[in-house]
N, C-alpha and C positions, 0 to 999 in steps of 0.2 A: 269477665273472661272473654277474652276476641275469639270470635269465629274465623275456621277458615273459609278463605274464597271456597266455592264453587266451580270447578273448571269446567269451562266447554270441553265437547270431544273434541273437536279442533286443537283445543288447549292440551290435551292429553297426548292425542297423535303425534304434535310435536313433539313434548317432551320423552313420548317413546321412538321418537326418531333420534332423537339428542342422545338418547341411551346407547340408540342403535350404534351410531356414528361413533361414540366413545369409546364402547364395545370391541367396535373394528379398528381400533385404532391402535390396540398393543401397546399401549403405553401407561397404561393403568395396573397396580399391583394386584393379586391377585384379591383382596381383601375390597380392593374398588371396585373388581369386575363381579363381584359375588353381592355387594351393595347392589349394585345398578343392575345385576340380572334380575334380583328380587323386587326393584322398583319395576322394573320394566313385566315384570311377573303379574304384579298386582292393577298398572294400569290394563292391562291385556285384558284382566278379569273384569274391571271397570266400564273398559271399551265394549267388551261381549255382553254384558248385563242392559248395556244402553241399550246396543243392537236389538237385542230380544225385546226388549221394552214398547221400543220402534214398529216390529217387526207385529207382535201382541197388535198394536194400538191401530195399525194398519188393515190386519185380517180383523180387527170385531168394526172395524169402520166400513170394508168393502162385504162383510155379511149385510148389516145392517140397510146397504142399499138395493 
């Protein structure tokens, strides 16, 4: 069974900027912009999870000094 890659946040910001861009671009049927709001839904949750992650990893590092 193939794994999927792992995205960087980088990798992720872009493709929610990709979404974003498509989004605004009115040219997608309504069935595409409903696709892509829920992609772009779910990296949002991804990107905020990191952040927290980050954010965790930082305050028990600067306690600890």
């Amino acid at each position: 069974m193939a794994t999927k890659k792992q995205e960087t946040f980088e990798e992720k910001m872009n493709r929610l900027e990709e979404i974003a861009n498509k989004l605004d671009s009115g040219e997608l049927s309504l069935d595409e912009n409903l696709k892509l709001y829920l992609e772009g839904q779910e990296i949002i949750k991804e990107l905020e999870g990191t952040l927290q992650e980050a954010k965790k990893k930082i305050e028990e590092k600067t306690k600890s000094e």
